[in-house]
N, C-alpha and C positions, 0 to 999 in steps of 0.2 A: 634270464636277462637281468642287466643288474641296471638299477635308476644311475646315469653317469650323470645327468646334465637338469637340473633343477631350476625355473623359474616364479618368483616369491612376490604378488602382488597385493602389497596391504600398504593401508592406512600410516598404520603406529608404526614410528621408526624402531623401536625398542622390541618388538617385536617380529620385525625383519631383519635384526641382528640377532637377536636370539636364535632361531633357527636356522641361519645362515651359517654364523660361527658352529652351532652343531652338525650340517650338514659337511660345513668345510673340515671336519676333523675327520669327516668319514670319507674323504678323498670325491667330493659329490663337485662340479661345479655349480654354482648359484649365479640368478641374475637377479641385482634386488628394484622392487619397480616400486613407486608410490602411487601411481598413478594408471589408470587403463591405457594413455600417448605412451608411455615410454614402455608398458608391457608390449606396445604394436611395434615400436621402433627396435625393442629385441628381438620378440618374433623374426621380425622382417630380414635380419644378418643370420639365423640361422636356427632351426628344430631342436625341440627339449623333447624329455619325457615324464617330465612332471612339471605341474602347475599348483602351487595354493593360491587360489584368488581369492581377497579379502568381497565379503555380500554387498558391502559397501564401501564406495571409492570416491576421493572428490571430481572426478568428472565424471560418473556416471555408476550405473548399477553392474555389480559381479556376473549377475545372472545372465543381462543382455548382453555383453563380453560373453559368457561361456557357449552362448550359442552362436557368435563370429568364430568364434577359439574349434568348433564341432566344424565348420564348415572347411577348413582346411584340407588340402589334401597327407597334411602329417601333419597332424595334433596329437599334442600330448595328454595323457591322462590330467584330467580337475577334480584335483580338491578344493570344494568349496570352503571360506572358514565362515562364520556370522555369530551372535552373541547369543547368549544364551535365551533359552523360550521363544526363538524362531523356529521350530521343527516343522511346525507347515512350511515356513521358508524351504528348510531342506528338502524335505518330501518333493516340493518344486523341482528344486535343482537338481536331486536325481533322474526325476523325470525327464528334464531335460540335456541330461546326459551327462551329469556329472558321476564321476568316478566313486566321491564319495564324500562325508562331510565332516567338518569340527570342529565342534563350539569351543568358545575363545572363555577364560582362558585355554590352554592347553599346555603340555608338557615337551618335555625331547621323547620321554617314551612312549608318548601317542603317536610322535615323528616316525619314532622307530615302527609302529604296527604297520603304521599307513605306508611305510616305506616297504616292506616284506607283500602285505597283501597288492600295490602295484607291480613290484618285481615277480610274483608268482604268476598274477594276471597276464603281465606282458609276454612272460613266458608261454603261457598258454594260448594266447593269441596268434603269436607267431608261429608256434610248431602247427597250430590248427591253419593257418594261412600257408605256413609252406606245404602242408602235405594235400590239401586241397588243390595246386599247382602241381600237384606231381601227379604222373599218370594212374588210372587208378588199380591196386593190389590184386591179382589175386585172391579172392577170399577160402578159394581150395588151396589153403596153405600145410596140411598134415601131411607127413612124411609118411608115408605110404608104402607098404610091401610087409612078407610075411617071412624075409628070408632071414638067415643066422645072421648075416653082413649090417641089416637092416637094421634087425634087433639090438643088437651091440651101439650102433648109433644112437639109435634112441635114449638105449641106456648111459651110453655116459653123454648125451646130451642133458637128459636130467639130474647126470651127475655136478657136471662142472657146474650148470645153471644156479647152482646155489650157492656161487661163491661172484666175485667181482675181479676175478683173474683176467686178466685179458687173452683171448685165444685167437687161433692163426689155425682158419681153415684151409685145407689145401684138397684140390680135389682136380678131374681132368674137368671141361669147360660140357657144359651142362648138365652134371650130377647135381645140381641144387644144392649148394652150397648157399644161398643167400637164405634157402628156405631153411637153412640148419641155423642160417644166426637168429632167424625171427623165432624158430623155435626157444632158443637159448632164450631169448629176451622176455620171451609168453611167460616159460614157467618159471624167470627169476624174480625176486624180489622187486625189481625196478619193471615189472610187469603194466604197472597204471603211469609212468614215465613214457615221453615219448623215444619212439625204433625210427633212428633218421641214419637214412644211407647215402651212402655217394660212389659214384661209377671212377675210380680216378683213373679211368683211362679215356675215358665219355667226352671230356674237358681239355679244350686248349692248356699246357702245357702256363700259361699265362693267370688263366682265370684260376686254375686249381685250389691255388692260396689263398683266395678271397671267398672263393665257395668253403674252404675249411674252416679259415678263423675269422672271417670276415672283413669290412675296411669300414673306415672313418668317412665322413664328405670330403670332397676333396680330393681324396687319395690318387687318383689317375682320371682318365677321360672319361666318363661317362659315371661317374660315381657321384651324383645328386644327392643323392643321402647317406646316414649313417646305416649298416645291413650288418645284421647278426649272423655269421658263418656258421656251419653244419652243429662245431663242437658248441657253440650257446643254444643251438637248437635242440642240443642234444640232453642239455644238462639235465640229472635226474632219471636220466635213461639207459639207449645203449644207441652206439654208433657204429656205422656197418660200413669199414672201409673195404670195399669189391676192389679186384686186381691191384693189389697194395704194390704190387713191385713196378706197377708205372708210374711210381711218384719220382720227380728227378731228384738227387742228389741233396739241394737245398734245400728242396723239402722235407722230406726223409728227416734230415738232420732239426727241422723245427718241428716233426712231428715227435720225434724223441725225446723233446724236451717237453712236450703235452704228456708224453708216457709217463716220465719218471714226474713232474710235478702238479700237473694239472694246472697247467695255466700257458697264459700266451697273448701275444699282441694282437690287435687288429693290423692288417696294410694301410700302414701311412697314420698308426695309432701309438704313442707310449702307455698307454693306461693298460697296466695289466689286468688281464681279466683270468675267473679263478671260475673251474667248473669241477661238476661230479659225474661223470661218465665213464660208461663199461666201453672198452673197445675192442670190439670185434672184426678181424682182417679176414682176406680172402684171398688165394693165388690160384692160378693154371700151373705156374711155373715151380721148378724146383729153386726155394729161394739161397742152397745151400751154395748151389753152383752161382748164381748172381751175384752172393758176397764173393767167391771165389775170384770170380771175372771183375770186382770192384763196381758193380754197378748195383750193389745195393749193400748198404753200413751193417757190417755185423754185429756193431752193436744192438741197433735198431731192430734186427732179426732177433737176436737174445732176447729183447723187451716184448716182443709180438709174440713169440713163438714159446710163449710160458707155459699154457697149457695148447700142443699141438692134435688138431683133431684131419681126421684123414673121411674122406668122403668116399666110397665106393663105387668104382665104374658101374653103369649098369648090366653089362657083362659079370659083375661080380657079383652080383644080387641074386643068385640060383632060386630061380621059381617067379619072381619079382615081376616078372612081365604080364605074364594075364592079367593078376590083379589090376595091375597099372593104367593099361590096354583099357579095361574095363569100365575101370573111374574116370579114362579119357574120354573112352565113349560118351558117356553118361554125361561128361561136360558139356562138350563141343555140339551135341545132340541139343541141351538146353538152350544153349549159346546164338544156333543156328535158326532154331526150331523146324527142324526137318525133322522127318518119319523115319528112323533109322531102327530096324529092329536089334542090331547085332553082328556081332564077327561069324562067320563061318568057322566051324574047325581048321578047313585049309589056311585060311586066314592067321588064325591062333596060334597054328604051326609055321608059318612061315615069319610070326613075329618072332617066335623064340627060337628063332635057327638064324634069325639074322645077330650081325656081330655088335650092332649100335657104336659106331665109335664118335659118335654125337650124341647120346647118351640120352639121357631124358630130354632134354629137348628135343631131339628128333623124333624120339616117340612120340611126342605131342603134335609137332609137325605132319609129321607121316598121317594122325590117324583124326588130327583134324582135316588131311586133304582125303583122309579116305570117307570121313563123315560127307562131306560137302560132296563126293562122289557118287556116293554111295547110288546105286542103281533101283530101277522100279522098286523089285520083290524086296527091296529093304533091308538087306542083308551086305556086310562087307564080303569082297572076294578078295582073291591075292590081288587079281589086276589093278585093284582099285589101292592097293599100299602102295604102291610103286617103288617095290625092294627090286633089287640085283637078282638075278635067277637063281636059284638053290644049286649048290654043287652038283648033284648028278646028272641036271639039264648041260648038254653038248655046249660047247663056244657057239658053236651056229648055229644054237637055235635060241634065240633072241625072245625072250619073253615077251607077250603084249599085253598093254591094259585097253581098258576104255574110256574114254570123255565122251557122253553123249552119242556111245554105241558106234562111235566111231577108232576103229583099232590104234595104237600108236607103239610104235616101239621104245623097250624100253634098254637100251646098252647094257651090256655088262661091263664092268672096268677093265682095261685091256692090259696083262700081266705084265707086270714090271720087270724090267732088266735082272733084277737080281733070279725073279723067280722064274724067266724063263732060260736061266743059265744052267742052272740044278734041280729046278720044281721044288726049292725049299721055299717057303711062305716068307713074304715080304713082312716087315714088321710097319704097324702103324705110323709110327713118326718117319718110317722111309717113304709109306705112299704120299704123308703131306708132303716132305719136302720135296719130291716129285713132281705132286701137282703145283706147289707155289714156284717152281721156279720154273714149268712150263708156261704156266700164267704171267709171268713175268716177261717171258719170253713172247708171247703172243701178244703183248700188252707193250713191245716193244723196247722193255725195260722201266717204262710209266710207273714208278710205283705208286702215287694217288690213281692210277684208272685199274694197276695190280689191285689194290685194297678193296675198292668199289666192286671188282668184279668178283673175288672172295667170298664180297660181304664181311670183311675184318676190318678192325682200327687199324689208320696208316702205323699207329705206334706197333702194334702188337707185329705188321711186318716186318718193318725194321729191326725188332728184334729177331725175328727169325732169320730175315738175311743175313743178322751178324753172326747167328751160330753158321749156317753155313760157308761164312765168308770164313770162321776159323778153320772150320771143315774141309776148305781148300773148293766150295763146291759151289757157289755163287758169284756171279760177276759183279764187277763195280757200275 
């Protein structure tokens, strides 16, 4: 975060010129006060992020000011200034909440120190503020598995991590790809920086741009104060843009210019602001085909897609599953704190014969609800996964689990047109758009009560309606 807006309460006129004029060279704005009235009469039009307050004012004492100045709901950092051989003074003023202090005279390059140590500060506060508001991590964050596909990942995750290239994960929607960027970010260099992400498809379509680069006071309805967006929280780190291809158009094209220069405006700001940030993207979608269709810059794809990293179905993880299975267990057992001894071998087999086209997170899913299941003797069963029946089980004979020893049925998927024409196998992207646009159909065409009942972003359906609508296979 960088000091934009400076207020200067002293005594000596000659001395809030001095500093003032050095501030204003550095593109700072200053408000110069003599007085503790006219320090409140600024305040009162509008929040700073620095203060020097002189120890002594003619209408009153610095110190009793600095503790009106703490009561604030947005107070700026205080430096105290007082004359030389007050250090019990200062010692006070710390205490009582001053930032920091210094004795008069002083120089511009004392300015400059006290300028740096509150700009780092401020930085720190806010990323530890915002990430405290966010929900909290995972801390089983290692990427996990004993397979070739696995191995390879790792390895050129420790590969790239040592450089500051910007990379563009791609992978199907829950292979952990966000856990690949936090990896990248652990073992690079900018490892003690903070790892600030953003969902950009999470976000009205409205807010996006302000959660990115942030906005000024003023800027729109509700905007009270000044707010540092993702990329200043990010400075010094790495920034984890998830579903990068739901950015619209205009943004894209300002996020570009973050790419190539590091820098960019606040909403409703001209003061450029200049950061040092790794950026790391993430898609479901193939982005070659989106520049194709014009709904994503290929420029902008060039600049992201520098160094590309490809994530592995879990289908493609050969052997990956027990382990996985295992360490879920072991989670969700802690988590719950139930009595859960273990999978059955039946169990074991029917996770690694199923196809996951949900991928790790379904595994999670499935065997968190199988934990929470789980029966007396303490042991997982099939019934308690609640997979699709194994191929060699009949159509008619409908697998059953238990909840509380009470039987339920579990359906098998009912064969798609293609596959009961030939009995050749339906492919994945045929059975979803199948089920979205049954859903669709049953939903009356509703596409917000479609989304809802999915469980997807209304955004993420509308793009799929629009591939089908090329498709010739979706109604208006």
């Amino acid at each position: 975060m960088s000091i934009e807006k400076v207020i200067m309460v002293a005594k000596e006129e000659f001395l809030r010129k001095q500093v003032s004029q050095h501030l204003r060279k550095k593109r700072i704005d200053v408000a110069e006060c003599g007085t503790i009235q006219e320090a409140h009469d600024f305040m009162g039009k509008g929040n700073f992020d620095l203060m020097l307050l002189d120890q002594s004012l003619p209408d009153g004492e610095g110190a009793e000011f600095l503790e009106e100045v703490n009561l604030r709901p947005a107070k700026p950092m205080v430096v105290m200034m007082g004359a030389e051989g007050s250090v019990d003074l200062a010692v006070q003023c710390m205490a009582k909440g001053a930032f920091d202090y210094l004795l008069k005279p002083f120089s511009n390059e004392q300015v400059e120190i006290i300028l740096r140590k509150a700009e780092q500060f401020a930085q720190v506060l806010n990323v530890n503020q915002f990430l405290t508001s966010q929900e909290a991590e995972d801390p089983e964050n290692e990427i996990l598995g004993e397979s070739e596909a696995t191995h390879k990942l790792r390895k050129l995750i420790r590969r790239i991590a040592q450089t500051n290239a910007t990379v563009l994960i791609q992978g199907e929607n829950g292979t952990g790809k966000e856990l690949v960027a936090h990896a990248m970010h652990h073992n690079s260099h900018r490892k003690d920086g903070p790892f600030i992400k953003l969902n950009c498809a999470a976000l009205p379509e409205n807010l996006v741009e302000s959660e990115l680069f942030g906005h000024e006071k003023g800027s729109f309805t509700g905007a009270t104060n000044k707010r540092e967006g993702r990329f200043e929280l990010a400075h010094g780190g790495t920034i984890f843009l998830d579903e990068i291809s739901e950015l619209s158009l205009p943004l894209q094209s300002k996020l570009l210019r973050v790419l190539q220069e590091r820098e960019f405006e606040r909403v409703g700001g001209n003061r450029t602001v200049k950061v040092d940030v790794r950026v790391v993207a993430a898609t479901n979608r193939k982005l070659e085909q989106s520049v194709e269709k014009n709904e994503f810059r290929q420029d902008l794809y060039f600049r992201l897609n520098v160094v590309p990293v490809y994530v592995p179905a879990l289908r493609e993880r050969d052997g990956d599953v027990p382990l996985l299975a295992e360490a879920f267990c072991q989670r969700f057992i802690r988590n719950h704190g139930v009595p859960v001894k273990g999978l059955t071998p039946e169990s074991l087999a029917a996770l690694q014969a199923h196809d996951w086209p949900g991928n790790i997170r379904e595994l999670q899913n499935v065997l968190e609800r199988a934990v929470i299941l789980c029966g007396e003797d303490g042991y997982i069963h099939p019934e308690q996964l609640g997979l699709t029946a194994p191929p060699q089980a009949g159509i008619g004979d409908a697998p059953t689990g238990a909840i509380d020893d009470k039987p339920i049925a579990i359906v098998p998927a009912a064969p798609t047109t293609a596959a009961a024409s030939n009995g050749a196998p339906t492919t994945l992207a045929e059975l979803e758009k199948q089920h979205i646009l049954s859903t669709l159909k049953h939903c009356e065409g509703n596409r917000t009560r479609t989304a809802e009942t999915l469980d997807i972003n209304i955004r993420t359906l509308r793009n799929k309606l629009n591939e089908y609508k090329e498709q010739g296979e979706a109604a208006d």
